[in-house]
N, C-alpha and C positions, 0 to 999 in steps of 0.2 A: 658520533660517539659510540664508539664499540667495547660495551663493557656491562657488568652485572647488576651496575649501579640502579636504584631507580630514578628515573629525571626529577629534577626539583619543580618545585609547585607552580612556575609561571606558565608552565608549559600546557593547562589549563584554562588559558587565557588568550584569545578568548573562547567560552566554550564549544566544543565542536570542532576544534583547528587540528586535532589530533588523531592520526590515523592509527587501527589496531592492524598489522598485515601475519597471515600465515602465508610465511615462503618455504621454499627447499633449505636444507640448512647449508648448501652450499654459495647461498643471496648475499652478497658483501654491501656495505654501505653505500660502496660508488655504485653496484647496481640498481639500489634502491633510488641514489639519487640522481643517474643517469634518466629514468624513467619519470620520476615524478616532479621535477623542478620543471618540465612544462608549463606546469597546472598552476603554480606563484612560488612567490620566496620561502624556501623550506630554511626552520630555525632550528631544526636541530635532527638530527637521523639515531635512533636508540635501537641497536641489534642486540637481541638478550643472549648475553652465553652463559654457557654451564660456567659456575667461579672456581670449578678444579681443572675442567679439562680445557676450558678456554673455545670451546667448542659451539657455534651457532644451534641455538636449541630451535631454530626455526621460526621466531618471533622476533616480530620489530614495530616500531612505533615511529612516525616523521610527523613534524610540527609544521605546521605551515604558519602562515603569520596572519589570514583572513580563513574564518569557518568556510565561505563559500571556494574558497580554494581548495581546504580540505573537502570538501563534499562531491566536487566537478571530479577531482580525483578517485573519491571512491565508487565515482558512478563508471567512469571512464576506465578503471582499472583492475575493478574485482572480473579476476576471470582469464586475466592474461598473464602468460609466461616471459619473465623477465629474461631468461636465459633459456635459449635450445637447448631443448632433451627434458627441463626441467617442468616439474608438477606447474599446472598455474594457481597463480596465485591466490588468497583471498582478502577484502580489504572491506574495513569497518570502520565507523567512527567509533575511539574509544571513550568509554563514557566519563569514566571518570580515572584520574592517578590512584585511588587508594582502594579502591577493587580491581582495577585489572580489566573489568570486565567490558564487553563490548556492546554495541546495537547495531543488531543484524540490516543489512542492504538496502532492504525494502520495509525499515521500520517507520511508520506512517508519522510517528511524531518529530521527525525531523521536516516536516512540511508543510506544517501549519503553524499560522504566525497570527498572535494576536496585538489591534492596532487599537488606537483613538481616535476617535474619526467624529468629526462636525456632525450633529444631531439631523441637519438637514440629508445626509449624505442616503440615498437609497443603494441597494445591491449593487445597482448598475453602473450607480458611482464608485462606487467604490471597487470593482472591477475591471471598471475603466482605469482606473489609479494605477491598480499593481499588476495590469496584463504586460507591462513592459518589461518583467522580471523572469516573465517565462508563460505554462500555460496554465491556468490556473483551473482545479476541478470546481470550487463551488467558491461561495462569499457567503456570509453570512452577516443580518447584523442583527445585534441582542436588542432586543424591543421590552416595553413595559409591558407585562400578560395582561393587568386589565386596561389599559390608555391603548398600547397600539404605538404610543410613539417611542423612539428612536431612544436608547442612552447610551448614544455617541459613543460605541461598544463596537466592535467587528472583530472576525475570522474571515481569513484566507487563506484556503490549504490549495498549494503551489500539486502538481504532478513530481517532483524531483525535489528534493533535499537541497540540492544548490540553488533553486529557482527562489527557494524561501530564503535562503540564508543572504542572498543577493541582495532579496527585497528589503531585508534588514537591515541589511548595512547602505544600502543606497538611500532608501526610500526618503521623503522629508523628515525632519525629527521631530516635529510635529504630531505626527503617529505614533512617538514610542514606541513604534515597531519592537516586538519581541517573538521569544517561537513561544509558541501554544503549548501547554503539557493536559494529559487527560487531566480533566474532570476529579476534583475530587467529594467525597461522600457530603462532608458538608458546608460546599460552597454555596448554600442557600436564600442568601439573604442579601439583602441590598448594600450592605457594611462588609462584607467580603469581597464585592468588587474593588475594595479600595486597601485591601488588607495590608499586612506585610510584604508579600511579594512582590507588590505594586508600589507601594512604599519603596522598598530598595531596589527598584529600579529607577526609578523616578532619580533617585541621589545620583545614580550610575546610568545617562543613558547607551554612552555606549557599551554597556552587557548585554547579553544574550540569555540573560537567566529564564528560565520556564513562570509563566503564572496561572497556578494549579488552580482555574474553574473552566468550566466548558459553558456550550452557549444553550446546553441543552441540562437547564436547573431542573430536572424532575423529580419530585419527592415521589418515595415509592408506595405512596399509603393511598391516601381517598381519592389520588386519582385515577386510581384502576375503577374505572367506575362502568360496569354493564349496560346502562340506559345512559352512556354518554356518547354520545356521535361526536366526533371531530372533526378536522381534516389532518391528526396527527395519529399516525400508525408506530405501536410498537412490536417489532418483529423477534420473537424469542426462537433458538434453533439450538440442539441439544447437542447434533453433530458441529463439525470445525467447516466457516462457512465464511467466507470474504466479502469485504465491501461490495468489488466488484459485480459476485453473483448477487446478492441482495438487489443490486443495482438493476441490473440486468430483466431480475425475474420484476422488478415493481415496476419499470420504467415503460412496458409494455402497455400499461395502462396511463392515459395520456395525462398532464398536469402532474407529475412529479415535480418539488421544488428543489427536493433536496436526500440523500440518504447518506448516514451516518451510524459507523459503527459505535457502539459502546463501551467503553475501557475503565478499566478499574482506577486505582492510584497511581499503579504501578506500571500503568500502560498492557496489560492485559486485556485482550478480549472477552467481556462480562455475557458472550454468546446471545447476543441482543443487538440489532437496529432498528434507529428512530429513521423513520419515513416520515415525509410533511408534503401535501400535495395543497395547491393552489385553489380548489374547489372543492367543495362537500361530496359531489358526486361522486368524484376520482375515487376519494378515500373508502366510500361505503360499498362501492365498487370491489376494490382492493381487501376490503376485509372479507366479503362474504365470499369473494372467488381465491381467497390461498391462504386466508383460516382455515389449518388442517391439510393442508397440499402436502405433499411429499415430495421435499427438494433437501439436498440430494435423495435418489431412493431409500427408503425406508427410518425418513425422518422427517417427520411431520412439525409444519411449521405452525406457531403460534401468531394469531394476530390480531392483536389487544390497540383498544380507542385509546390513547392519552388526551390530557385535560391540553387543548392547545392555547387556554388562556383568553378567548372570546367570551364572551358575555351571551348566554342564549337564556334568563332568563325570563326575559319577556313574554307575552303572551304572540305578541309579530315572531319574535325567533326562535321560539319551538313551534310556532306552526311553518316557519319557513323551514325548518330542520327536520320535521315530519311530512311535510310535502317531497322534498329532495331524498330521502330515503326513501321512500312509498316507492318514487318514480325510481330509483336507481334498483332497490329490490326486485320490482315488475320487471325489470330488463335482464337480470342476476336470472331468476328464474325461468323465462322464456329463452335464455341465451343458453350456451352450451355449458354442463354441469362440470364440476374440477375433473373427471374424469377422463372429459373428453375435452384437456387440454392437451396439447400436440405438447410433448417432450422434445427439448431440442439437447443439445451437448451443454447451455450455459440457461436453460429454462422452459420454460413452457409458453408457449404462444395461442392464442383460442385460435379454434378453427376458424373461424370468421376474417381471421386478420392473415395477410401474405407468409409464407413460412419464409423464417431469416435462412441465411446461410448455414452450413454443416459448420465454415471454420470463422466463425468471428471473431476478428483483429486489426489493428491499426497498420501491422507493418504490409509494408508492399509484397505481398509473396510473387514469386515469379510462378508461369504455366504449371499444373499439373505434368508428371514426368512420369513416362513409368516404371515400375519397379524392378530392380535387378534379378535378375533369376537367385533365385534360393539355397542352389551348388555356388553362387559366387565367392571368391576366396574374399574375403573380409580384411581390408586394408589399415579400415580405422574405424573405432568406438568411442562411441560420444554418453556421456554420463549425464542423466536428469531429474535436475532435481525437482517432481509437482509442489506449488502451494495453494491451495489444501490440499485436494488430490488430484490423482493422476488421471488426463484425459482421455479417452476410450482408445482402444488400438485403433478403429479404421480414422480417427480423425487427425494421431499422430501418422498414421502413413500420408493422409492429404497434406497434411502441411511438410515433414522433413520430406517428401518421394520429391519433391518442389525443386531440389535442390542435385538432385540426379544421384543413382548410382544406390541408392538406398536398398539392401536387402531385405533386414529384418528389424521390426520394431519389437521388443521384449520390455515388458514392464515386472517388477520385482513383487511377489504374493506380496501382501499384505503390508507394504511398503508403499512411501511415496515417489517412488524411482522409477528409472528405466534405461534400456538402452536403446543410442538408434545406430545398428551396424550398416557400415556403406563400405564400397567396393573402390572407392576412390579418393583419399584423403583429399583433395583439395573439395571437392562436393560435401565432407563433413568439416572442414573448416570452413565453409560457405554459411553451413548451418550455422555454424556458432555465431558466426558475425552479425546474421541475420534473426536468429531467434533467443541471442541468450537474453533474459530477463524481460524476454516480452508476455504478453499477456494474451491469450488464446482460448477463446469462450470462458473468463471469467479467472482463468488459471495460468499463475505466473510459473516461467520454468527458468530454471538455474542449465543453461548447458556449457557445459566443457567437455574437454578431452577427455575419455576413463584410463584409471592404468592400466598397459597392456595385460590380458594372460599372463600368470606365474608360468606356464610352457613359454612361451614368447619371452618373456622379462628373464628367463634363464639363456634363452640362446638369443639374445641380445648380448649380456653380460660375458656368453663363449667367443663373440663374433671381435669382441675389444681386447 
C-alpha cells in the first residue's frame, strides 16, 4: 500500500506486529517485501509519500501477522541495506498508530513477560519452563515480604524481543503469558495485582497488552532505613549507566541473585538499580566496598540497604545479622580499601581476585591482527554508535584490529560515536557482521557503514 493514507486500526493487532523502518527514499514496496516476508506473513506494506509530490519521504511501516515475526525481523534487519549503493537501513517496532512514534532496538521492555505460575513453582522451575523460547537473562518470582511464600506471580526477561514474544504466543495459556511493562508508582498493594489491566486481559487471552506493576513493589519512604542490613542493595548513579555495567561491577562479588534497572511509567531509566544477593554477607560486602566508588570516572555511586521484607526482629535475628556484619566488616577492612580496586574497561575487580580480560564479550572474535600502517589509503568507514558511552581507544583497536586491515580508530569529542577506518572494505564488512549490536565490556554498539566523505560523495556523483 503506497500512499499518504494512515493504516486503519487493525493493523495494531496484535500489538507489536508492526514495523517503523528508515529507508533511502529510493525503497519501493517490493523491496521491502522482497526482504522481510522471510521472517512470516506480512499483512500489509505502508510507504509514506509526500501527498503533493508523490514522492517516498523515506518511511514505511510492514504488518506482519505474529509480534514474534515482527521482532525476528527487527533484530535480523536493523542495519542492512536493501539495495546497493543505498544508506542501511533502520527498523523498530512501532509503538503505537496514533503517535507515529517508535521503540528503539535494544528497548528492554519488549523482553520481559509477565506469567501465572502455580504457587509451588520455584525460579528454577519456572526457568526450566520458558528456556525453550530462547535465552533467558533472569526469572523471577513475586513472593509474600513477610511469609516468604510464592503468589503464583512470575517475570521472565527473555535476551531478545522475539525470544519473549515467542514465549507468549506458544507458551501454555495457563500462564497468561503477557509482556511486562515498567513499574508503576502506585502499584503497591495486593488489590493491584488484580487490577484492570489484569482484568482485560483475562477477557482477551490472546492480547499482548502490558500489565503496569513490576516485581520490585518498593515504597520509597521508611524503608530507606540506615540501621537496616539486608541482602537487597539499592544502586543510585547520576551519570547514564546500563544494566549490563551494574551487572558487571556487583557480580564480582559472589551470590548475586539478581540485578535490575529501574524505570519510570513511561519506561525511563529512574538512574537506579535494585541488586538482591542470596546471602547477608554478599550484600554487606557489596555496600561497604562501592558505597561511593567511582564507576564510570568521576561518578560516584550510591549504595543504600532496601527493606527485603525478612523478618529480623527477634532477638536470634539481629544477633545473627550483627554477627554476619561484624565478620563481613573485619574482612571489608583488612582487605583492599575502594582505591585499590583494579579498574578494568567494564569495572573494577579487588586485587585479590584474577584480573578479567581487556575485552569482555560473548562474540567469538577471531586472533588479534595487526594494525595497518597509518599512510594506508582508507577504503571503507564504519560508523558507531556507543550505548552509554564510548569504549576506550586501545580496547576498540583489540577488538575491530580483529578483523584485519584496520588503520585508525577515531571517536567524536564529546559524543557517543566513532569511527573505525580500514584499508579493505571486505575486513570492515566483517566488522559489521561480527560486532554490530553486540555488547563489549558492558557497552552496546550500533555499527554500520558511514557515509562517504562530501570530497568522495562528489567524485562519486562525477564518476556516473
Amino acid at each position: 500500500m503506497e500512499d499518504n493514507t494512515k493504516p486503519s486500526s487493525h493493523l495494531d493487532e496484535p500489538p507489536n506486529s508492526r514495523l517503523f523502518l528508515v529507508t533511502s527514499k529510493c525503497i519501493t514496496e517490493d523491496n521491502i517485501r522482497d526482504h522481510f516476508s522471510t521472517f512470516g506473513e506480512i499483512q500489509d506494506i505502508w510507504v509514506v509519500k509526500d501527498k503533493h509530490t508523490k514522492e517516498s519521504k523515506g518511511v514505511a511501516f510492514v504488518k506482519f501477522s505474529k509480534s514474534s515475526q515482527a521482532c525476528t525481523a527487527m533484530e535480523e534487519m536493523h542495519g542492512k541495506c536493501l539495495v546497493e549503493g543505498t544508506k542501511p537501513i533502520k527498523v523498530f517496532i512501532a509503538q503505537s498508530r496514533s503517535s507515529g512514534s517508535h521503540r528503539d532496538v535494544e528497548d528492554e521492555e519488549l523482553t520481559r513477560i509477565f506469567v501465572m505460575i502455580p504457587k509451588t513453582f520455584t525460579e528454577e522451575d519456572l526457568k526450566e519452563t520458558f528456556k525453550e523460547y530462547g535465552d533467558i537473562e533472569y526469572c523471577i518470582i513475586i513472593k509474600n515480604k513477610l511469609t516468604g511464600e510464592s503468589k503464583g506471580l512470575g517475570y521472565v526477561r527473555f535476551h531478545k524481543p522475539s525470544q519473549a514474544a515467542m514465549a507468549i504466543e506458544n507458551c501454555d495459556k495457563t500462564f497468561r503469558a503477557i509482556l511486562a511493562e515498567p513499574r508503576t508508582k502506585t502499584s503497591t498493594t495486593e488489590t493491584e495485582y488484580f487490577g484492570n489491566s489484569r482484568s482485560e486481559h483475562m477477557a482477551n487471552e490472546s492480547g499482548m497488552s502490558g500489565y503496569p506493576f513490576s516485581e520490585n513493589n518498593y515504597p520509597s519512604g521508611d524503608v530507606w532505613n540506615s540501621d537496616m542490613i539486608t541482602r537487597c542493595l539499592m544502586v543510585s548513579s547520576r551519570a547514564a549507566i546500563t544494566q549490563e555495567q551494574v551487572y558487571s561491577l556487583f557480580d564480582l562479588i559472589p551470590g548475586m541473585d539478581y540485578c535490575e534497572m529501574q524505570r519510570d511509567q513511561y519506561g525511563f531509566s529512574k538512574g537506579q538499580a535494585m541488586i538482591r544477593y542470596n546471602n547477608l554477607g554478599s550484600a554487606v560486602y557489596a555496600k561497604e566496598k562501592l558505597n561511593g566508588f567511582e564507576y564510570p570516572p568521576g561518578n560516584r555511586l550510591v549504595v543504600t540497604y532496601v527493606d527485603d521484607g525478612e523478618d529480623r526482629t527477634s532477638p536470634v535475628g539481629k544477633m545473627a545479622m550483627q554477627l554476619v556484619a561484624a565478620q563481613m566488616m573485619s574482612m571489608v577492612w583488612n582487605g583492599p580499601t575502594g582505591p585499590q580496586l583494579m579498574k578494568t574497561s567494564t569495572g573494577y575487580t579487588p586485587l585479590a581476585t584474577s584480573q578479567k580480560p581487556r575485552v569482555q564479550t560473548d562474540v567469538n572474535l577471531p586472533p588479534v591482527k595487526k594494525m595497518a600502517p597509518t599512510d594506508s589509503a582508507v577504503k571503507e568507514r564504519l560508523f558507531v554508535i556507543f550505548n552509554p558511552s564510548p569504549l576506550p581507544v586501545d580496547v576498540l583497536e583489540d577488538v575491530f584490529c580483529r578483523f584485519g586491515s584496520l588503520v585508525e580508530v577515531y571517536l567524536v569529542p564529546g559524543r557517543n560515536v566513532g569511527y573505525m577506518k580500514y584499508a579493505d572494505r571486505k575486513h570492515a564488512n566483517d566488522a559489521i557482521a561480527a560486532m554490530h549490536m553486540k555488547v563489549v565490556n558492558g557497552v552496546k554498539m550500533k555499527v554500520m557503514l558511514a557515509d562517504p566523505p562530501k570530497e568522495e560523495s562528489h567524485k562519486r556523483q562525477r564518476t556516473y
